[in-house]
Every structure is written in C-alpha cells, then in structure tokens.
mmCIF file of the N, C-alpha and C atoms, coordinates in Angstrom:
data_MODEL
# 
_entry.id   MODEL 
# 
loop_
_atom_site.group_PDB 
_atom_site.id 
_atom_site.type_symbol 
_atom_site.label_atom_id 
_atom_site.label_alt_id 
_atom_site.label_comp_id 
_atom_site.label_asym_id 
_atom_site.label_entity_id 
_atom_site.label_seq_id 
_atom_site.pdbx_PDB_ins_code 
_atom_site.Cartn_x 
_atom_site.Cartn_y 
_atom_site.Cartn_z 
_atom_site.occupancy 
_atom_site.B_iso_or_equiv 
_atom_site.pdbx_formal_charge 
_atom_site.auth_seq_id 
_atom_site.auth_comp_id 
_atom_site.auth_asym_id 
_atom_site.auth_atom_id 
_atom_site.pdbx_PDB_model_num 
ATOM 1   N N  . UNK A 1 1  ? 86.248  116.038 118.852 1.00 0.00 ? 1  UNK A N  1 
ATOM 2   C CA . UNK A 1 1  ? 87.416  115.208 119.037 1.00 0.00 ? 1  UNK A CA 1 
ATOM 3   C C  . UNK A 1 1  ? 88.649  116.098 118.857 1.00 0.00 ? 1  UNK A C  1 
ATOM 4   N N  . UNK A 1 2  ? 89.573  116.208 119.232 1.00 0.00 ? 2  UNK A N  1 
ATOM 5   C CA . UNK A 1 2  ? 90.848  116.751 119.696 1.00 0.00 ? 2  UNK A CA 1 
ATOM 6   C C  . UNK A 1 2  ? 92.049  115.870 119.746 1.00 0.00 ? 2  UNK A C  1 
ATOM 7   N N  . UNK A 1 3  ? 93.171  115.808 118.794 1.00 0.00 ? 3  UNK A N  1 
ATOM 8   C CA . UNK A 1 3  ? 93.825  115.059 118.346 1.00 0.00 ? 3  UNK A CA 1 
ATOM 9   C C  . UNK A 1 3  ? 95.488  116.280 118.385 1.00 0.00 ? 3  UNK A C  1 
ATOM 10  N N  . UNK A 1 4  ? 96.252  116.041 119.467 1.00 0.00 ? 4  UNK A N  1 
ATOM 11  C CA . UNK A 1 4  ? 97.414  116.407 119.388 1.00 0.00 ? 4  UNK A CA 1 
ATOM 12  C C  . UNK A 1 4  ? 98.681  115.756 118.366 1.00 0.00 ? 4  UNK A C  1 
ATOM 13  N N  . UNK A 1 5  ? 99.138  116.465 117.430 1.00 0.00 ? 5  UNK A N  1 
ATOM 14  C CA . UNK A 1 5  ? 100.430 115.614 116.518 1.00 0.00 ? 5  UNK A CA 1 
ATOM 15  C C  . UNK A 1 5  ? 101.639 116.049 116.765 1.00 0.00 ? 5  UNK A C  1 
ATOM 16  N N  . UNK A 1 6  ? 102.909 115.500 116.965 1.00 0.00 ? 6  UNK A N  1 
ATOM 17  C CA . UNK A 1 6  ? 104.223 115.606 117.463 1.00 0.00 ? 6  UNK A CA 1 
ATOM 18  C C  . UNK A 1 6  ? 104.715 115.473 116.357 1.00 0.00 ? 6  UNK A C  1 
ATOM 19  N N  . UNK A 1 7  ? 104.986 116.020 115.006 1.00 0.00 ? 7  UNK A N  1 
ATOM 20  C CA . UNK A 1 7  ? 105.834 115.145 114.298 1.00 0.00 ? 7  UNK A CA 1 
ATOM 21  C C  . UNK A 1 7  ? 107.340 115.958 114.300 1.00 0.00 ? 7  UNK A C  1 
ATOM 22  N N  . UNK A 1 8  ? 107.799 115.338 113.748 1.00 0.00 ? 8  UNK A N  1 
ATOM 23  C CA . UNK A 1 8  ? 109.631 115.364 113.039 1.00 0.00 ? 8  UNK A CA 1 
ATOM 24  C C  . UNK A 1 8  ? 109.572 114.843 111.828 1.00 0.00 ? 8  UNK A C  1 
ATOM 25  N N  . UNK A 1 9  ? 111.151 115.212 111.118 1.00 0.00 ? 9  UNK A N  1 
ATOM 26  C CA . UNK A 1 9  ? 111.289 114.436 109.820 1.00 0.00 ? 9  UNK A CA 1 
ATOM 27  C C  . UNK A 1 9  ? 112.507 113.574 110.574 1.00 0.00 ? 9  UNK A C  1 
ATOM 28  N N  . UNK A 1 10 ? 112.606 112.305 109.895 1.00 0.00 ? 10 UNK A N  1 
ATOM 29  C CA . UNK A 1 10 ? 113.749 112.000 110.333 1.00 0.00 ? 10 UNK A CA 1 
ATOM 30  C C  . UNK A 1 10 ? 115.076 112.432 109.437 1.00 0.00 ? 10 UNK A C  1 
ATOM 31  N N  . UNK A 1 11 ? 116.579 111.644 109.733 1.00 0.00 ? 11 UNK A N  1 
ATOM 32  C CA . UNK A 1 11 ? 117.291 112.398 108.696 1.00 0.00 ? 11 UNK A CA 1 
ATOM 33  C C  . UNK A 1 11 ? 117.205 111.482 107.459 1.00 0.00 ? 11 UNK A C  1 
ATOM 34  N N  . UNK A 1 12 ? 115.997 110.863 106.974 1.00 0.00 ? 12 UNK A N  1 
ATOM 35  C CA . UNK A 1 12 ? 116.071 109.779 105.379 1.00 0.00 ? 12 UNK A CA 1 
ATOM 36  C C  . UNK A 1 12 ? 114.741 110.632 105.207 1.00 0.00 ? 12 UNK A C  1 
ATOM 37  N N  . UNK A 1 13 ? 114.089 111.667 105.613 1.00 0.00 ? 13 UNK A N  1 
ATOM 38  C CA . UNK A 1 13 ? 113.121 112.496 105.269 1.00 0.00 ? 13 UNK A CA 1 
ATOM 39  C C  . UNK A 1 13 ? 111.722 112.129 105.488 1.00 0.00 ? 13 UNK A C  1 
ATOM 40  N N  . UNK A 1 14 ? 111.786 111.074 106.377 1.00 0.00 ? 14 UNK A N  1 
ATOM 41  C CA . UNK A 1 14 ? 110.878 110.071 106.832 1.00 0.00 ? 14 UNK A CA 1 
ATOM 42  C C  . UNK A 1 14 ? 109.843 111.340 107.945 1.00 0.00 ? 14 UNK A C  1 
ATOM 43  N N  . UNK A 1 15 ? 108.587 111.492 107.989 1.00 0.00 ? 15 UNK A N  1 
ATOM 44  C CA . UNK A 1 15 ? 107.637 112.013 108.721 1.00 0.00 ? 15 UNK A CA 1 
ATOM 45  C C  . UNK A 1 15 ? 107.524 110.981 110.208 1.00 0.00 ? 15 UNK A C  1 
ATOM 46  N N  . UNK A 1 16 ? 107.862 111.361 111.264 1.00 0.00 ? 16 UNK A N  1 
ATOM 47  C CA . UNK A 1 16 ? 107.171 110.041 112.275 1.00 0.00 ? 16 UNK A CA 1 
ATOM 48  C C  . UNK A 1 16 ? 107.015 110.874 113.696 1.00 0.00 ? 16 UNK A C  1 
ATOM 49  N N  . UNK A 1 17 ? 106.468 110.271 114.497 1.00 0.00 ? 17 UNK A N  1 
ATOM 50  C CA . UNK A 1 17 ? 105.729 111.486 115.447 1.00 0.00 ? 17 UNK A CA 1 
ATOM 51  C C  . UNK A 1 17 ? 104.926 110.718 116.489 1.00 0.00 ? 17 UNK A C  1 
ATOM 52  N N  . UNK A 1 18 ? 103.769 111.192 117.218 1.00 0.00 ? 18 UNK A N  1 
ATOM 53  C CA . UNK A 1 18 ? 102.596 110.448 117.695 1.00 0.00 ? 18 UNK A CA 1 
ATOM 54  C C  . UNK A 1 18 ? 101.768 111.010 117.619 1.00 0.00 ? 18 UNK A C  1 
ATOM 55  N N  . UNK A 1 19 ? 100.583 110.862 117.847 1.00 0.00 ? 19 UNK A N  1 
ATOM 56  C CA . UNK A 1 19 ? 99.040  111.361 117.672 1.00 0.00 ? 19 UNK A CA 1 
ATOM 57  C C  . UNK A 1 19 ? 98.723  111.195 119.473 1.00 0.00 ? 19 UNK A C  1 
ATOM 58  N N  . UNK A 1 20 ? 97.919  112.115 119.686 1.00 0.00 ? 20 UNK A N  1 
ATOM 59  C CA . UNK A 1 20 ? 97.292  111.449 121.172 1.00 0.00 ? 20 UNK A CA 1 
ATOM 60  C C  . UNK A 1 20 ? 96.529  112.216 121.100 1.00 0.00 ? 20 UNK A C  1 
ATOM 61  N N  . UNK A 1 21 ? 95.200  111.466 121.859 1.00 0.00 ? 21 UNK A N  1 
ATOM 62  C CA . UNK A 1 21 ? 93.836  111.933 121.804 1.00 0.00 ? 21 UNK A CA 1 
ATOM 63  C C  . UNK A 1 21 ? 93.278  112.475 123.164 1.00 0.00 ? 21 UNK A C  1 
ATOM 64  N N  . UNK A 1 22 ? 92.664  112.891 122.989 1.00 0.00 ? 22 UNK A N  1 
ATOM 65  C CA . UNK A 1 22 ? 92.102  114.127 123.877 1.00 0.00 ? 22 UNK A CA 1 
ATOM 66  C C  . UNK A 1 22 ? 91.803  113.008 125.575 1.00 0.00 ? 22 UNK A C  1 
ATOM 67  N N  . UNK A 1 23 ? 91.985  111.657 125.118 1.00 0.00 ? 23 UNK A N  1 
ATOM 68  C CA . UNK A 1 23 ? 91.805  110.924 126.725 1.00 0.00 ? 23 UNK A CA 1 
ATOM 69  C C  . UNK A 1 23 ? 92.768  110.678 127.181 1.00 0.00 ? 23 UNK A C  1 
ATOM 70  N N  . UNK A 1 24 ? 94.379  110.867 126.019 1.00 0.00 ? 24 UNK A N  1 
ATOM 71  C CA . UNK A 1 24 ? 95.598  110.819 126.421 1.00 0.00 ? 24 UNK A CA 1 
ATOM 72  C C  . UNK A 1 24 ? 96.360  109.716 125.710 1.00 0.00 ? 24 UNK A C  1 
ATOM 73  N N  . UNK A 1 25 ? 94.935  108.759 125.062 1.00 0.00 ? 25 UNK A N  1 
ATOM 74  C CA . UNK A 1 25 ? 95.789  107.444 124.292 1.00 0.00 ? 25 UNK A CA 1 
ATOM 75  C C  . UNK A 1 25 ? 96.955  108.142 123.458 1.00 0.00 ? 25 UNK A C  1 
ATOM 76  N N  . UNK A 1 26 ? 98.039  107.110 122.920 1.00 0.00 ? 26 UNK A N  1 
ATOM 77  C CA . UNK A 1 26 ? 98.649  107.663 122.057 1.00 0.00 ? 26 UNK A CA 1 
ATOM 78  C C  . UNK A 1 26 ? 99.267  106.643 121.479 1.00 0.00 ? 26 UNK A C  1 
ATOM 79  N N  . UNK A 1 27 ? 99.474  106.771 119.855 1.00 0.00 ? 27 UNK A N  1 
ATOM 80  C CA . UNK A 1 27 ? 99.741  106.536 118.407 1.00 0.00 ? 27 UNK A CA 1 
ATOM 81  C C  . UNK A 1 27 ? 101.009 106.671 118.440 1.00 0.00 ? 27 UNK A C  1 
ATOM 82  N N  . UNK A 1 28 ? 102.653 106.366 118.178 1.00 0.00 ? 28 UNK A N  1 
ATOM 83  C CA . UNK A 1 28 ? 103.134 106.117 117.469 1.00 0.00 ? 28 UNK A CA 1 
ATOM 84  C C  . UNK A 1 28 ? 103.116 105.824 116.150 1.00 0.00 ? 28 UNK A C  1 
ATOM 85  N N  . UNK A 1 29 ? 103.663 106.623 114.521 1.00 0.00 ? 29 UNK A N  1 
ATOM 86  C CA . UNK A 1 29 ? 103.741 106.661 113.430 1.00 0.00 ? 29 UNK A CA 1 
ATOM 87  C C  . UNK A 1 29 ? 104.819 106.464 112.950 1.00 0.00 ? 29 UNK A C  1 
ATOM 88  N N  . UNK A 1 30 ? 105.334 105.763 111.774 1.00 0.00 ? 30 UNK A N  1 
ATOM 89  C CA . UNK A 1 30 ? 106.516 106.452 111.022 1.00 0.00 ? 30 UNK A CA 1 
ATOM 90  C C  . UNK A 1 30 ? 106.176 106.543 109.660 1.00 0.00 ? 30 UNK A C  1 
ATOM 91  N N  . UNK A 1 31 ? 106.341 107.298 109.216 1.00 0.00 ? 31 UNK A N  1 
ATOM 92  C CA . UNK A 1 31 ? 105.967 107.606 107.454 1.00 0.00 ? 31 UNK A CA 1 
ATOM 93  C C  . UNK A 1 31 ? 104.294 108.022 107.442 1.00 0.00 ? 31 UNK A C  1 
ATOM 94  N N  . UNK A 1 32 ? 104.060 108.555 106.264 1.00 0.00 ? 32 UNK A N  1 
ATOM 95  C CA . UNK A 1 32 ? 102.541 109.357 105.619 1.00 0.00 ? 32 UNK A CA 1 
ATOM 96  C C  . UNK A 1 32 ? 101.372 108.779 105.976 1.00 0.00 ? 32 UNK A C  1 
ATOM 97  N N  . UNK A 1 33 ? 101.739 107.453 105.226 1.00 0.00 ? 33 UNK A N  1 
ATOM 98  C CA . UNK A 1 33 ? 100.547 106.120 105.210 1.00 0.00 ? 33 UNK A CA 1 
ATOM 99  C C  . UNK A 1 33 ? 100.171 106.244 106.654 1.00 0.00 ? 33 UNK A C  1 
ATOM 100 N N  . UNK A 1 34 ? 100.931 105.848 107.917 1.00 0.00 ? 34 UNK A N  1 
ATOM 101 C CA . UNK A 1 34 ? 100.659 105.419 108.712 1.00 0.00 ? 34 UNK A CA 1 
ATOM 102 C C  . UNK A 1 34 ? 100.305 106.716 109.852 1.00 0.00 ? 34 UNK A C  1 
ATOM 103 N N  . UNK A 1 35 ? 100.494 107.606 109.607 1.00 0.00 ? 35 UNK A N  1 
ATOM 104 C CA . UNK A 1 35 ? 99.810  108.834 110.197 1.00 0.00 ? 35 UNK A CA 1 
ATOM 105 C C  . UNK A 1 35 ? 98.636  108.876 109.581 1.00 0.00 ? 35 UNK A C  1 
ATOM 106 N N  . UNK A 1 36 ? 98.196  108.604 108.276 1.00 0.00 ? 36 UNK A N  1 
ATOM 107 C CA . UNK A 1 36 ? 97.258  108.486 107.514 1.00 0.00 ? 36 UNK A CA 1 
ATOM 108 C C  . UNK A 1 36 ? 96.345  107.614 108.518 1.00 0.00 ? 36 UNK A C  1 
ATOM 109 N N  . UNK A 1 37 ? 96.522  106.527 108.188 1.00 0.00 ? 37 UNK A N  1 
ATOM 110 C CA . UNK A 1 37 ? 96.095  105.158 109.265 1.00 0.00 ? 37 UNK A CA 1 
ATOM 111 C C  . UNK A 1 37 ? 95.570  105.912 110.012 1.00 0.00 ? 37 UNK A C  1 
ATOM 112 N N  . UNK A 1 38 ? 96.363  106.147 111.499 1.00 0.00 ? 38 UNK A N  1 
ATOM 113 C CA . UNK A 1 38 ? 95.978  106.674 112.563 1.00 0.00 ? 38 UNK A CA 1 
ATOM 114 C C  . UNK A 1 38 ? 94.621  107.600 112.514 1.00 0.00 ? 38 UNK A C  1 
ATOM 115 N N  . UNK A 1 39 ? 94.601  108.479 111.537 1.00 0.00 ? 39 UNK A N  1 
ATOM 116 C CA . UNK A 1 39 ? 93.872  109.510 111.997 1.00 0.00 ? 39 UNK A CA 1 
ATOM 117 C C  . UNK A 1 39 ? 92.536  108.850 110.947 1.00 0.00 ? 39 UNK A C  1 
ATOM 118 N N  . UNK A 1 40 ? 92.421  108.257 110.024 1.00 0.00 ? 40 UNK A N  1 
ATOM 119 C CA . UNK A 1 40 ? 91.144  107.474 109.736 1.00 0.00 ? 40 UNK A CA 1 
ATOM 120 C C  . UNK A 1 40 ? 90.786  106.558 110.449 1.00 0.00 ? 40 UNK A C  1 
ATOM 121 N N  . UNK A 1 41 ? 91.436  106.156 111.328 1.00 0.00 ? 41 UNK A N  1 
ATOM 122 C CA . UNK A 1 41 ? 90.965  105.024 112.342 1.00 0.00 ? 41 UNK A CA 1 
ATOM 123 C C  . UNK A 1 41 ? 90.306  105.635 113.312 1.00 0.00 ? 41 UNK A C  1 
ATOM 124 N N  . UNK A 1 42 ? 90.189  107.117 113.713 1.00 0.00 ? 42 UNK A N  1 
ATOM 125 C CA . UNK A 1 42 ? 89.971  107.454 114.800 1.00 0.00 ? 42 UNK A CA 1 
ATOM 126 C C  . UNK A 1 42 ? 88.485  107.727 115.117 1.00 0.00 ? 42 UNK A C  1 
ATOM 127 N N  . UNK A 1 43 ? 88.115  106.828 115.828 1.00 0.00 ? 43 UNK A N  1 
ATOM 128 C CA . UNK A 1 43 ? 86.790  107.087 116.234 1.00 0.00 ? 43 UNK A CA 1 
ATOM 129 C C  . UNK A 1 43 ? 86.302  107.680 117.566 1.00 0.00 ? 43 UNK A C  1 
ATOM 130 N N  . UNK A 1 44 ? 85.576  109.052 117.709 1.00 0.00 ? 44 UNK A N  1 
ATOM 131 C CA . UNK A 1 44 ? 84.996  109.437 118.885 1.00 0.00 ? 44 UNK A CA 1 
ATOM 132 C C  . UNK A 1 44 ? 84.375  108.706 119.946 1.00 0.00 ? 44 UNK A C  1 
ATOM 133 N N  . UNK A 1 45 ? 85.593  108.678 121.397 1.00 0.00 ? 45 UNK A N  1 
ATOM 134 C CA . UNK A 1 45 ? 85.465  108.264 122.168 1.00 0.00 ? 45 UNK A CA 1 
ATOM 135 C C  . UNK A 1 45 ? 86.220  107.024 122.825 1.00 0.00 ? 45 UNK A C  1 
ATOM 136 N N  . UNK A 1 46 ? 86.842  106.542 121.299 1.00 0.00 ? 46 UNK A N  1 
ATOM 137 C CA . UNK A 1 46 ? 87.610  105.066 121.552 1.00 0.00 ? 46 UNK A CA 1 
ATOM 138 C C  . UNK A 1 46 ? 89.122  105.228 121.800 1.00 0.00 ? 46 UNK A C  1 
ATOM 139 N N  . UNK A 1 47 ? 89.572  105.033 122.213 1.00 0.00 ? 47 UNK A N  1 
ATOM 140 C CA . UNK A 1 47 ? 91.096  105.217 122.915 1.00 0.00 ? 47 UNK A CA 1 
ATOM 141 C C  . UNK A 1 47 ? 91.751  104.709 121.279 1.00 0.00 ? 47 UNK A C  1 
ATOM 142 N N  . UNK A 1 48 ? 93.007  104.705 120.790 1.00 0.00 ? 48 UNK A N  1 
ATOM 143 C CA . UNK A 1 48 ? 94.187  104.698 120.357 1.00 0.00 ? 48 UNK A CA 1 
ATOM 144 C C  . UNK A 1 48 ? 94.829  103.295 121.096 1.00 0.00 ? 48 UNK A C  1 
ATOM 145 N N  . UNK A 1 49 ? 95.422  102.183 120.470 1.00 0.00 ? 49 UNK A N  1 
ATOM 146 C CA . UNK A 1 49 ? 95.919  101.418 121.080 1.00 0.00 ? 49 UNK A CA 1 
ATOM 147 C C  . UNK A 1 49 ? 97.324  101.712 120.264 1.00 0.00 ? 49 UNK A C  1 
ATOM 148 N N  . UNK A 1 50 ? 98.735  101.544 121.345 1.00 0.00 ? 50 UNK A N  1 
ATOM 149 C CA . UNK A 1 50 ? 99.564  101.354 121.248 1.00 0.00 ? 50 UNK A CA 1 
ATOM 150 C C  . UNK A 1 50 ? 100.355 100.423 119.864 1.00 0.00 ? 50 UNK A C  1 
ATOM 151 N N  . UNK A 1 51 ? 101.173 100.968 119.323 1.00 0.00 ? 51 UNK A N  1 
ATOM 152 C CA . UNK A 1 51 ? 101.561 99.779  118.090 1.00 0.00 ? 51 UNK A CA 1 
ATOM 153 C C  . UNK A 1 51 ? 100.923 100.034 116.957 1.00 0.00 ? 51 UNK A C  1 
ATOM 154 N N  . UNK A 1 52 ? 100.439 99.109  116.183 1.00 0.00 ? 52 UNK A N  1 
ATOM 155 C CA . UNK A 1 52 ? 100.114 98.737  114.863 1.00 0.00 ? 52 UNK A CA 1 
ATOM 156 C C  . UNK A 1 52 ? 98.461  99.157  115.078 1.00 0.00 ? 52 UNK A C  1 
ATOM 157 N N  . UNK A 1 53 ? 97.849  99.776  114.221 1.00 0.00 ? 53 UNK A N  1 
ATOM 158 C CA . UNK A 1 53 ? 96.567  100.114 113.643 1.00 0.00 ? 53 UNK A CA 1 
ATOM 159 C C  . UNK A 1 53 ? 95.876  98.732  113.462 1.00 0.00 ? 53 UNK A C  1 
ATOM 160 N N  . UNK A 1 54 ? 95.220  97.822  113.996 1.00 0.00 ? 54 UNK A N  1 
ATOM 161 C CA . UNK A 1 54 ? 94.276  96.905  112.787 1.00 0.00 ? 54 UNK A CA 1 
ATOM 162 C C  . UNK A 1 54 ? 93.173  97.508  111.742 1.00 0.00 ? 54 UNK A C  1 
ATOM 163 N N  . UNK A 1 55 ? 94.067  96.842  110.616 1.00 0.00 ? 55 UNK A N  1 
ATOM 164 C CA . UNK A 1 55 ? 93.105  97.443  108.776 1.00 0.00 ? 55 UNK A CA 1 
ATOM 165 C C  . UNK A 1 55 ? 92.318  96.260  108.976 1.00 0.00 ? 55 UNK A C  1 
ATOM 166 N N  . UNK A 1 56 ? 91.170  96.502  108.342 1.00 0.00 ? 56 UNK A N  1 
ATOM 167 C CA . UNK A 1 56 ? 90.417  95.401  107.410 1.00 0.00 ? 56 UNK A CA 1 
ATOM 168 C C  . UNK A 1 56 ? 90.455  95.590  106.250 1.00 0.00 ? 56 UNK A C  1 
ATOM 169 N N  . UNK A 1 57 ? 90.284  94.650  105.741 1.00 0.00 ? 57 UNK A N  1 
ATOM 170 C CA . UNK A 1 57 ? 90.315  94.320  104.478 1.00 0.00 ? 57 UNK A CA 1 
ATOM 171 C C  . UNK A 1 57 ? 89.394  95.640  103.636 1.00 0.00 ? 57 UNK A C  1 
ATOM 172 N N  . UNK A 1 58 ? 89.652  96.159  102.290 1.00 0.00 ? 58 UNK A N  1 
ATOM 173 C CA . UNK A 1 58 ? 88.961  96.756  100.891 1.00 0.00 ? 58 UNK A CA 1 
ATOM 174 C C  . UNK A 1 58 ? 88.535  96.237  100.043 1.00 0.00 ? 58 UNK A C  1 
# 
C-alpha cells in the first residue's frame, strides 16, 4: 500500500494536508487525531472516501 501525504502547518500551528492512496482516493485532514484517523482506517485496496472518516465505537 502506498499512501502520498501533503501536509502544512497552518498559521494557529494546526497540521492539515491530504492523504491519497495509491488508486488516487483522497483524505482531507486538519489536526494530528485526524491524520491519525485516516491512516488507521486504511485498508488495502479500499478507496478513501471524501470528508469525515466513519469511527466505531471502543
């Protein structure tokens, strides 16, 4: 799996960027957590949907 990251800081020191995967989907992030998100969500073969990550529940 092959996972391209774009990031920046913003100017409040904020991390935000996109992720896109080797089929081209791509992630929008802003802040740690949610780059976090992204890249534990990522499963071989499944596209990246646009927007918000769905969590389940811990």
């Amino acid at each position: 799996m092959r996972v391209t990251l774009d990031i920046a800081r913003s100017p409040d020191g904020r991390l935000e960027g996109s992720a896109v995967t080797e089929t081209g989907s791509e992630h929008v992030f802003s802040g740690t957590l949610e780059l976090l998100r992204v890249l534990e969500d990522l499963q071989p073969g499944a596209p990246l949907t646009s927007g918000s990550v769905p969590r389940s529940p811990r």
